[in-house]
C-alpha positions in Angstrom: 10.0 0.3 14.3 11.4 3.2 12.3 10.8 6.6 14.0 7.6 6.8 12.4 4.1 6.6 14.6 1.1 4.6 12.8 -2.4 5.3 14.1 -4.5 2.1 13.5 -7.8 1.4 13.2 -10.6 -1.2 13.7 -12.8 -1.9 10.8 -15.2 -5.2 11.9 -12.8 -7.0 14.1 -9.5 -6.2 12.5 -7.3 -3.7 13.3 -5.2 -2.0 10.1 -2.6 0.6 9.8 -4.1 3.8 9.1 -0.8 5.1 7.5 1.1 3.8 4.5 4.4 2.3 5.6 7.6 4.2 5.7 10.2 1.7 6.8 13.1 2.5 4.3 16.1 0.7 5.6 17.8 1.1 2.2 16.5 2.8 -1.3 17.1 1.3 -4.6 16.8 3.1 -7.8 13.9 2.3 -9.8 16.1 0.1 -12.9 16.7 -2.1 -10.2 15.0 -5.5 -8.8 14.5 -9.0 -8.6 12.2 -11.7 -7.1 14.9 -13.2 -4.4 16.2 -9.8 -2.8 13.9 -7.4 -0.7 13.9 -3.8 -2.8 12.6 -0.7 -1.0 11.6 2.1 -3.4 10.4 6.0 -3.4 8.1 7.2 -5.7 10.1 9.3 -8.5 13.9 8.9 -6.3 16.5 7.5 -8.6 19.4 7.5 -6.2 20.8 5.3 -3.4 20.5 7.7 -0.4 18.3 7.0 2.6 18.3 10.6 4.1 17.7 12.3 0.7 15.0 9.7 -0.3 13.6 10.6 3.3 13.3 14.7 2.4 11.1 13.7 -0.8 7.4 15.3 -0.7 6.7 11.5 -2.1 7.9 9.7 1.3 6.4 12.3 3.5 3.1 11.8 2.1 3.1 8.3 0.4 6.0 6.4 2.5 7.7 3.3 0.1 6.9 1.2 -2.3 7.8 -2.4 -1.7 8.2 -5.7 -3.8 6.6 -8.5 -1.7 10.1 -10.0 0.1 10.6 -6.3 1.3 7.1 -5.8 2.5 7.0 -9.3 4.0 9.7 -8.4 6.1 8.6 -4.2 7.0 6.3 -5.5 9.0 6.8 -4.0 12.4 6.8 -6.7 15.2 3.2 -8.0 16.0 2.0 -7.0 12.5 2.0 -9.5 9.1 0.8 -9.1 5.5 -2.7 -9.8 5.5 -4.0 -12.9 3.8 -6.6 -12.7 1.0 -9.2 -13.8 3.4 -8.7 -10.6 5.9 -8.9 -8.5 2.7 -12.0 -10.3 2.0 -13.5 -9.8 5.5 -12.6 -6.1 5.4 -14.3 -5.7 2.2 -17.5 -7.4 3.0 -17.7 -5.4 6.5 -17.4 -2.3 4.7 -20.7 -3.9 2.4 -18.7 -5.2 -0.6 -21.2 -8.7 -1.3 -19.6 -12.3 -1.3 -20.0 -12.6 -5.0 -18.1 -9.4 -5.7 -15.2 -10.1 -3.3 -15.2 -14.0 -4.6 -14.8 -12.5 -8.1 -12.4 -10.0 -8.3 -8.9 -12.7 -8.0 -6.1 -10.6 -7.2 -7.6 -7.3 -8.2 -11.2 -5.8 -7.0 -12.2 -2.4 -7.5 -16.0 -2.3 -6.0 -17.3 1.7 -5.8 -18.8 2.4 -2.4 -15.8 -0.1 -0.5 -13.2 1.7 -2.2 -14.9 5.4 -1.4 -15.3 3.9 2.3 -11.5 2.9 2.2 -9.8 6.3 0.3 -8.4 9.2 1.6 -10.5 12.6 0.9 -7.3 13.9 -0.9 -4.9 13.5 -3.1 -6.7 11.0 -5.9 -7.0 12.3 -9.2 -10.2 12.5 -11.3 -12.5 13.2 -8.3 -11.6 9.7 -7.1 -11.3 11.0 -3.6 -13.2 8.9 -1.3 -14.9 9.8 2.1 -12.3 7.5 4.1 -15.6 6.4 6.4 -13.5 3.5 7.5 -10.5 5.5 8.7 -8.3 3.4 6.6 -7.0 6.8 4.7 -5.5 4.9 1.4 -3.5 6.8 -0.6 -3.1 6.3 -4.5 0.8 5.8 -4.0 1.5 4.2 -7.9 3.5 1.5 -8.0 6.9 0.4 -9.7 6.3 -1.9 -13.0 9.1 -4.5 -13.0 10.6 -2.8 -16.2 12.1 0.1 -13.3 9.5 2.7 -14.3 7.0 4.6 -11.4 3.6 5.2 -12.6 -0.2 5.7 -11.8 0.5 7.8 -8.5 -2.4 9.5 -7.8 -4.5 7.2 -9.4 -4.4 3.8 -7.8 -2.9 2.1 -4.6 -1.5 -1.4 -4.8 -1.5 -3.5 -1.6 0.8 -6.8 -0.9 -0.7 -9.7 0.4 0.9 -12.8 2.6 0.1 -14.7 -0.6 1.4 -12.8 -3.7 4.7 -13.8 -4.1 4.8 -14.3 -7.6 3.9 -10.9 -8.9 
């Protein structure tokens, strides 16, 4: 799709991307974005320059950030967004109980899944997990819709089929 290789893996009877996306087809600056147009970000990059965004230590490790139109359409071909109930599958295969995956809405942060789903590196406050899974998530920040990046190395934010609104 984009040069890049993605090793996948099977957790239950899904297979996932085992790599953060790096499809960056264009690279906004942070100040900018909206809800009808697909913006493609990298952490900490303020310019407009696909090959300079590419040579950031942030995209090498982290690949892009994403609003949902842009990540709805990365997708390579025979991949999608996953729906809330895939997450929900994942989460219980990897021992999260039906209660605590029912709860959490559109954010759940259950220990032993998320140790299961982390990488060993790179999350701050010994939140390194023991990526068990193979899923290797990294704690790539996010934008907030003000333009500003934050909590890289801290959390990781996924999309899913059914977020649009956020």
């Amino acid at each position: 799709r984009d040069g890049n290789e993605y090793d996948c893996v099977k957790i239950g009877s899904q297979i996932w991307m085992g790599k953060n996306l790096a499809y960056l087809p264009k690279v906004c600056p942070p100040e900018i974005g909206d809800y009808q147009t697909p913006h493609f970000y990298v952490y900490g990059y303020e310019g407009t320059s696909i090959e300079v965004a590419k040579q950031t230590s942030n995209y090498q490790l982290h690949g892009v950030l994403y609003n949902w139109l842009a990540a709805f359409e990365s997708c390579p071909d025979g991949w999608h967004l996953s729906n809330d109930d895939e997450w929900k599958d994942l989460e219980m295969f990897l021992g999260m109980d039906e209660n605590s995956v029912n709860f959490g809405g559109d954010y759940r942060a259950v220990g032993e899944v998320g140790k299961k789903l982390k990488a060993t590196f790179g999350w701050t406050q010994n939140g390194n997990g023991d990526n068990s899974s193979g899923f290797s998530s990294l704690p790539s920040g996010t934008r907030y819709r003000n333009g500003v990046f934050c909590l890289k190395d801290t959390l990781a934010f996924y999309w899913t089929s059914e977020t649009s609104s956020l």
